[in-house]
C-alpha positions in Angstrom: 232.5 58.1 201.5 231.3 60.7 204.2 228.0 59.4 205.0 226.5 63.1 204.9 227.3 64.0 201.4 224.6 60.9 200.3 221.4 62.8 199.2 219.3 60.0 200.6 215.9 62.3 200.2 216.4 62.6 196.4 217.7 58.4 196.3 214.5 57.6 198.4 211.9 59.4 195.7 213.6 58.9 192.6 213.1 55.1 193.2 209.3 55.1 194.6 208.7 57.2 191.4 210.9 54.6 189.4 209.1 51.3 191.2 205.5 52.9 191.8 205.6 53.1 187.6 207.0 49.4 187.6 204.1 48.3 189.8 201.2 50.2 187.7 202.6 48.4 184.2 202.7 45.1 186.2 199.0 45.4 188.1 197.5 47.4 184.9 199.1 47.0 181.7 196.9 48.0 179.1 195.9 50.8 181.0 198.7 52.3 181.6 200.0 51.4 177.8 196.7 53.7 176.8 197.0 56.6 179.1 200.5 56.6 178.3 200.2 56.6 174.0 197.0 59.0 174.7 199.5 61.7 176.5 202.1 60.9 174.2 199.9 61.9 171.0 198.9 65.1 172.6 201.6 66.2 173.8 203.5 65.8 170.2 200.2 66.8 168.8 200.8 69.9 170.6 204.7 70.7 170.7 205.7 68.6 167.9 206.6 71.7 165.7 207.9 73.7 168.4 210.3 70.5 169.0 211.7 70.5 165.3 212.1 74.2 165.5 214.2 74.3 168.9 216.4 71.0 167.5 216.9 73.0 164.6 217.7 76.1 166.3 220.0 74.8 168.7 222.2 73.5 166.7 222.1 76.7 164.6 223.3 78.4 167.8 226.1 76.4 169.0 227.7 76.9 165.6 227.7 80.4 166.4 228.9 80.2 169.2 232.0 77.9 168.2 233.0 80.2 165.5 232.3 83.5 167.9 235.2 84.7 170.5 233.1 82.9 172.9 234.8 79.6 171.6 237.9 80.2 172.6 236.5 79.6 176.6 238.5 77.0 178.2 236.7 74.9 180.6 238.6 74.7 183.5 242.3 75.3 184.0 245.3 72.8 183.8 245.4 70.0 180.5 242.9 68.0 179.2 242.7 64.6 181.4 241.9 62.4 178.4 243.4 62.0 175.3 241.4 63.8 172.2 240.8 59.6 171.2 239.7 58.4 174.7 237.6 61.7 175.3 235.7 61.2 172.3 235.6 57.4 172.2 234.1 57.7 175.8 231.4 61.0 174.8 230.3 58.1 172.0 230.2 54.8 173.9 228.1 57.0 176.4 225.9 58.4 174.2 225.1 56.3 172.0 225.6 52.6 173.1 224.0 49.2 171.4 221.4 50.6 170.1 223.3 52.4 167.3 224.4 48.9 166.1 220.5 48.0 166.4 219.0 50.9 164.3 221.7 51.0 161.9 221.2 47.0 160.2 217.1 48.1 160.3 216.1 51.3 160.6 216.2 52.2 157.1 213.7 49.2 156.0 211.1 51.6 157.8 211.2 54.2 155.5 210.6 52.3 152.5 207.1 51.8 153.4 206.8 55.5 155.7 208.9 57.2 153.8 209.2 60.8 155.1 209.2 64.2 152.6 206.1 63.3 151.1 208.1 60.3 149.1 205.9 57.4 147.6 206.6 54.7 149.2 208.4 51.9 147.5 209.9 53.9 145.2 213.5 54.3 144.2 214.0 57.4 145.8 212.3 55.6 149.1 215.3 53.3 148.9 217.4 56.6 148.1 216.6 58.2 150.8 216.3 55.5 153.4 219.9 55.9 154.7 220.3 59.5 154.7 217.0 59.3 156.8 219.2 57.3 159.6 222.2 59.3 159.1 219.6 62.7 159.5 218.2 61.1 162.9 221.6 60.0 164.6 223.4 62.7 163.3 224.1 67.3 163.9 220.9 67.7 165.5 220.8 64.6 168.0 224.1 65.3 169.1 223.5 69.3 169.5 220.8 68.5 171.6 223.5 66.5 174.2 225.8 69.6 173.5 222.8 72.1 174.4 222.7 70.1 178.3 226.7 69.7 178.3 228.5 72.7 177.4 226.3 75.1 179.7 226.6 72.4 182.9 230.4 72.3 181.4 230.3 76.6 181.7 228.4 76.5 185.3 231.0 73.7 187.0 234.3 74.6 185.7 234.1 78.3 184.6 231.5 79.5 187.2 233.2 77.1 190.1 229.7 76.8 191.2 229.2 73.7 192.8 226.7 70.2 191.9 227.4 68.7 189.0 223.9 67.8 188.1 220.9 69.7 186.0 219.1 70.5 189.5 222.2 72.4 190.3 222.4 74.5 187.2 218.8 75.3 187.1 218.7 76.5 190.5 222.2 78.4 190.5 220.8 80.6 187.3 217.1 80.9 189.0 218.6 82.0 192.5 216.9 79.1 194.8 218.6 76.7 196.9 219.9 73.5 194.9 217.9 71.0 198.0 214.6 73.4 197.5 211.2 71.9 195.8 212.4 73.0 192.3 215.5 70.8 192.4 214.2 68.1 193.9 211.5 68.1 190.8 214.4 68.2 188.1 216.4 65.5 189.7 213.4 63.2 190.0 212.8 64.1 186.1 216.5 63.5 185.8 216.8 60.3 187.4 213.3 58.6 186.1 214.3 59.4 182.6 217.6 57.8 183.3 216.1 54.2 184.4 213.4 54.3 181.4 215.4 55.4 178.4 218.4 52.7 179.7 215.6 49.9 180.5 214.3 50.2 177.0 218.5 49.9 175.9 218.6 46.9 177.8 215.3 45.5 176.9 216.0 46.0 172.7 219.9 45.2 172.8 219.8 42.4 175.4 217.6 40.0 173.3 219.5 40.8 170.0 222.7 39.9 172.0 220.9 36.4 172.5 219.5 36.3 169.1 223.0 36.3 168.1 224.8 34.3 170.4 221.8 31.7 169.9 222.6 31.6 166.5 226.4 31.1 166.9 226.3 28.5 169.0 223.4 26.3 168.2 221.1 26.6 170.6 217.4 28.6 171.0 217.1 32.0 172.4 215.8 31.8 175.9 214.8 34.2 178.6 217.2 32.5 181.1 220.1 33.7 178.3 218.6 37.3 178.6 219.6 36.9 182.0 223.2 35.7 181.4 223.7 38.5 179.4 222.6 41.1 181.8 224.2 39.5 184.9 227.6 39.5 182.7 227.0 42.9 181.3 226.0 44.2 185.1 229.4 42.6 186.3 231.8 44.3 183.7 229.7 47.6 184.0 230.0 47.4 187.8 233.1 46.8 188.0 234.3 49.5 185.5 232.5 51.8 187.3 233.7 50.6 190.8 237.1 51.3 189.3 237.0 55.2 188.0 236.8 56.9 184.8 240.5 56.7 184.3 241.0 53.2 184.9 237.5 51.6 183.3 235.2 53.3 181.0 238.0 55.4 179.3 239.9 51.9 178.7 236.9 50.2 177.9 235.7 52.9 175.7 238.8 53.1 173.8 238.9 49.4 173.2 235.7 48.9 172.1 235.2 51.8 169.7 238.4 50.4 168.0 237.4 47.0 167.6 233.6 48.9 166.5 236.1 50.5 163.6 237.5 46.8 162.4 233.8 45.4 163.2 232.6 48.0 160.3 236.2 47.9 157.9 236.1 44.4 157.6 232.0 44.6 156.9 233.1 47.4 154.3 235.7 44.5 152.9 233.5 41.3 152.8 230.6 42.4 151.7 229.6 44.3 148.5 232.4 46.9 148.9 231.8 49.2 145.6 228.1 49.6 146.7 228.8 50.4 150.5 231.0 53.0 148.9 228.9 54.9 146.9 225.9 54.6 148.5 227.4 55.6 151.3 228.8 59.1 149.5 225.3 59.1 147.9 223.3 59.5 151.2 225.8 61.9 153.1 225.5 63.9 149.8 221.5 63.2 149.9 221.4 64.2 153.5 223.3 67.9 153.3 221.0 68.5 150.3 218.0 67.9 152.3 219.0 68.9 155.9 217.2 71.9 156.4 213.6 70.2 155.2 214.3 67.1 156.9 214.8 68.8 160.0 211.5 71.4 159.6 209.7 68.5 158.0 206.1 69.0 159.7 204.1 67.5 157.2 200.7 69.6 157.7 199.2 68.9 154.3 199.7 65.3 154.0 199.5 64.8 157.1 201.6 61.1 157.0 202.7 60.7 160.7 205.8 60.8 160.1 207.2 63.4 161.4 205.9 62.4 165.1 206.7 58.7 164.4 210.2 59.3 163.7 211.6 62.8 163.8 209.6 64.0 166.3 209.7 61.0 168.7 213.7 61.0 168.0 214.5 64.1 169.6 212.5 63.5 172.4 214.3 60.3 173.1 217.7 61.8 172.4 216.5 64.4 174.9 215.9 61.6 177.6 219.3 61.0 177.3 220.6 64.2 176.9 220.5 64.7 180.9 222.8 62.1 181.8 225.1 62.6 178.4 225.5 66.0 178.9 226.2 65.7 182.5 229.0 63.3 181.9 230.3 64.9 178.5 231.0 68.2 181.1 232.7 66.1 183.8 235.2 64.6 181.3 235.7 67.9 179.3 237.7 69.8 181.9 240.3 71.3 180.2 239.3 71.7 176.7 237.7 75.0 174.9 233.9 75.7 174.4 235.0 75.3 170.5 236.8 71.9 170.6 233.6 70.5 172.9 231.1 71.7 170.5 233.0 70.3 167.1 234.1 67.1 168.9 230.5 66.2 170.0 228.8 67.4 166.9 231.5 66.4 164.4 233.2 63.4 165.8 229.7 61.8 167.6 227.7 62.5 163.6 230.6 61.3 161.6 231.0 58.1 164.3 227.0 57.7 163.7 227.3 58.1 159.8 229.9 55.3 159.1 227.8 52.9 161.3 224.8 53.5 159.4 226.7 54.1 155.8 228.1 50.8 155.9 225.5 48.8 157.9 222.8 50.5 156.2 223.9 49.7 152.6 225.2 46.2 153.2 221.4 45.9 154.3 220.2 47.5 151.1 222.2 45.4 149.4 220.6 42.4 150.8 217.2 43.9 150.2 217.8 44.8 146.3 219.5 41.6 145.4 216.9 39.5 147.3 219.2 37.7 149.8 217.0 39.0 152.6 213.5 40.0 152.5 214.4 43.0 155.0 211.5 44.8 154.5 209.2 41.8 155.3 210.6 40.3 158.2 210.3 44.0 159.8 206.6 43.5 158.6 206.3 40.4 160.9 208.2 42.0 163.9 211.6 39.7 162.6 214.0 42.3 163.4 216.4 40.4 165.4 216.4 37.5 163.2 217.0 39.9 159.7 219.9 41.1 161.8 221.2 37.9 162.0 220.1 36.5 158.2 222.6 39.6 156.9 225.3 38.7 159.1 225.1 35.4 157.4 225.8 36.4 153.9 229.2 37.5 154.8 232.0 35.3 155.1 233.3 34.6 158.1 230.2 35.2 160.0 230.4 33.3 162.9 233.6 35.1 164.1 231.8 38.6 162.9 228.9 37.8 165.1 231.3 37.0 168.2 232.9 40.6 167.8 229.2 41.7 166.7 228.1 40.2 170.7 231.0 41.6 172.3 230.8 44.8 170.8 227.3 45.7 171.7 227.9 44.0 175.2 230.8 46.5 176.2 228.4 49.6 174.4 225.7 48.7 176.7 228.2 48.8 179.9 229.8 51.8 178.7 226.6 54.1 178.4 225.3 52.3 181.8 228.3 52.9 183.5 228.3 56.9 182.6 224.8 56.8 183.6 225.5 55.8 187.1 228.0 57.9 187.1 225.9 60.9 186.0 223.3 59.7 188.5 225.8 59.0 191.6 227.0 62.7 190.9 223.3 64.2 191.1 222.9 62.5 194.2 226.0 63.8 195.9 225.5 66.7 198.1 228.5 69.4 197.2 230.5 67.7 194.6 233.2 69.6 193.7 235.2 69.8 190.5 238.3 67.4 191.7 235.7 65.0 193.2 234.3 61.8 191.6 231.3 60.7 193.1 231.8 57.5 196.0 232.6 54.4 193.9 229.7 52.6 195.9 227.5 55.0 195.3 228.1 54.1 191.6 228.0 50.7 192.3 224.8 51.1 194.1 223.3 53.0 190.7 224.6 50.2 188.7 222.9 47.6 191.0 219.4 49.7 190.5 220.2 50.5 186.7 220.0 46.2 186.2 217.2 45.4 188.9 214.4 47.5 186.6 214.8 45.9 183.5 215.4 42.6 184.9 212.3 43.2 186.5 210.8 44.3 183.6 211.6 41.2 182.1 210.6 39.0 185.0 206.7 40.5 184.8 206.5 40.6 181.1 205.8 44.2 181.5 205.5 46.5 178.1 208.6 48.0 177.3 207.0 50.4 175.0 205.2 52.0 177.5 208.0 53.0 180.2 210.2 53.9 177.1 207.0 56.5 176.3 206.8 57.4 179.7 210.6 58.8 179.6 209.6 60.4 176.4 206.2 62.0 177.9 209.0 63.3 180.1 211.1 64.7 177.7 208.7 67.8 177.1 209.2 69.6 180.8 213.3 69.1 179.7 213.1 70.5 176.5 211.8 73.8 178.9 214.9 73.3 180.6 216.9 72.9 178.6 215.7 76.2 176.9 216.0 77.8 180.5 219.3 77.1 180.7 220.7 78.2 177.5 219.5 81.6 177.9 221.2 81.6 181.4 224.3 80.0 179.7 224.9 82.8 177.0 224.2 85.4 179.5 226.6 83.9 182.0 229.5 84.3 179.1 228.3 87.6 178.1 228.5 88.9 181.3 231.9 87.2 182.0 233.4 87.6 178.3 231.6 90.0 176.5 234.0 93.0 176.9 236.7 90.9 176.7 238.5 90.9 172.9 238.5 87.3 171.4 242.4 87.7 171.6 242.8 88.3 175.2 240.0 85.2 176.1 242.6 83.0 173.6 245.8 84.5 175.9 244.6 83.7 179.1 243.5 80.0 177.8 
């Protein structure tokens, strides 16, 4: 790697930001727990609303734009590097990771008693609804808002040859300013704090399930020196597949894992209670198309429930603290394809991916609930989640070996969306990237290192994991401006480039 091309100005801040924020949750907790939640209200109080209606929005416009000439852009020239499986087994391992596994035994459990839509809670329709809920939250509009950071960085590096594959370069192409000036320094430090808090809170949630798991397997008490096992192995496969390349790691890994996700889920589908997975299942994707457009302007002003900015709300923020680093990486490994197949593939394939985990997981978890083989809803009550995770598991046959493919699963998630984070974060910090270049492998490598050291840190002082994860979130409103930015200079790049051009001609010369 030619020393000069390390940005070691941006490396330098974005880690004092990152470890000045470590120290303050370390030396004043509860402090900085309240100032955080108190900014956090506000700042929903304020823009909640205008965050449903850009989600909303968003996705409205990048079905337009698929279904305009303007789809028929190709990205790039030559062939697609990846094959349409790998390329969309690697967008999903990197942008969803454990935590999809997580939400999609439990999240539903939370509705029953908050349900949103003005629903009573405890009700059948609670329980109806519940599901779809999940399937709302992980599905079109979450994974429009990674396709609304993607497809215009995607437009900017290999249409626009413009150089940086970061959002600092993107933002200060379209605004005329020099990429190293104050304004990209700003967005890169956003970029690169949001990367370390929304991937410490992964590790923090996924890390003790993992050991819950295993614990439970083998016999033996969950322990914090486990937690550490776990993230010293994960660290290692995640390093390594990142030391390696795209081509020979994460795509490989990737692919593995979301194949052995698929038999994880069929054979959950088979052993448990297969005719109600079925058609609760076709019940809640039928359930969730009915009520897409009110779940998604839900803004509950005369009830006034909290719900909305517990869950809907608060979800697209966080999906937006990821949406950086997704979006970054879902344009690197898109080279080649149209504008048309990147928007279906990431809305499409990433929703549908997201809808069979919670279908299945979801309902064998109802199940559980209705028939009274696990109290769900209580042991959520008394902060149980791990262990109703593993209580379900338990009903199946064949659990133990389920819960080793369970472990590894979630393991080789959490490497593959921390390994295309470091990538993402070894690009930004590449001076003059260009298209054929991947970032230095130990540049990656170094990344990785930092990625593990904060929430093993995190660990090590007992800090509150809830607060750094709404610190990333706080940070999520200045994106959403961004991102916004960015799409206007997006469209107007192709209008300028394509907008006399027929639709026929665009599909001739692609």
């Amino acid at each position: 790697m030619e020393e000069k091309k390390l940005d070691k100005l941006l490396i330098g801040l974005s880690l004092f930001v990152v470890f000045a924020v470590v120290s303050c949750l370390y030396l004043y907790p509860e402090t900085s727990q309240l100032v955080a939640n108190t900014i956090f209200g506000t700042l929903t109080k304020i823009f909640g609303s205008s965050v449903l209606l850009f989600a909303f929005i968003g996705l409205l416009l990048l079905v337009f734009v698929a279904i305009s000439k303007y789809g028929n852009i190709k990205l790039g020239e030559g062939d697609p590097e990846y094959s349409t499986f790998k390329w969309v087994a690697m967008m999903i391992s990197c942008g969803l990771g454990s935590a999809t596994v997580y939400w999609a035994f439990i999240e539903w459990a939370y509705y029953i008693g908050t349900p949103g839509l003005g629903i009573a809670p405890g009700t059948q329709l609670a329980y109806e609804m519940s599901v779809p809920y999940t399937m709302f939250h992980w599905g079109f509009s979450a994974w429009a808002l990674y396709a609304m950071i993607g497809l215009p960085i995607a437009y900017h590096y290999h249409v626009r040859k413009n150089e940086g594959l970061s959002l600092s370069a993107i933002v200060c192409n379209m605004a005329g300013m020099k990429h190293t000036g104050i304004l990209g320094r700003i967005v890169d430090v956003l970029f690169i704090f949001i990367c370390f808090g929304g991937l410490s809170i992964t590790l923090g949630v996924s890390t003790p399930l993992v050991s819950h798991v295993l614990s439970s397997v083998l016999g033996i008490e969950p322990s914090f020196i486990m937690n550490i096992i776990i993230i010293v192995v994960l660290s290692v496969i995640y390093s390594f597949s990142s030391y390696v390349g795209l081509q020979k790691g994460m795509s490989k890994i990737s692919n593995g894992n979301v194949q052995l996700m698929i038999l994880f889920i069929a054979a959950i589908a088979v052993l448990g209670p297969t005719l109600f997975i079925i058609s609760n299942f076709v019940n809640s994707i039928g359930l969730m198309l009915q009520n897409f457009i009110h779940m998604s302007l839900f803004a509950d002003p005369i009830g006034k429930t909290g719900f909305p900015e517990s869950w809907t709300i608060f979800y697209w923020l966080y999906w937006i603290t990821y949406a950086p680093f997704t979006g970054v990486f879902i344009a690197k490994v898109s080279k080649g394809r149209s504008v048309r197949a990147v928007i279906v593939n990431t809305l499409f394939s990433g929703s549908l991916g997201t809808f069979f985990f919670f279908g299945v997981l979801g309902s064998l978890s109802v199940d559980r609930q209705l028939t009274n083989v696990v109290d769900m809803v209580g042991m959520l009550a008394q902060g149980q989640d791990n262990a109703a995770i593993v209580q379900v598991l338990y009903t199946l046959p064949m659990s133990e070996i389920l819960m080793l493919i369970f472990c590894i699963s979630t393991v080789l998630f959490l490497a593959t969306t921390l390994d295309g984070a470091a990538f993402t974060m070894a690009t930004t910090s590449t001076l003059g990237l260009k298209s054929t270049d991947e970032p230095s492998p130990m540049l990656r490598l170094f990344w990785c290192i930092m990625l593990s050291l904060v929430p093993l840190t995190m660990i090590l002082i007992e800090a509150n994991l809830n607060t750094i994860k709404t610190c990333a979130i706080i940070t999520a409103i200045p994106i959403v401006f961004i991102m916004i930015f960015i799409l206007y200079g997006w469209i107007k790049w192709m209008i300028q480039d394509f907008g006399k051009v027929p639709a026929h001609k665009i599909n001739e010369e692609n």
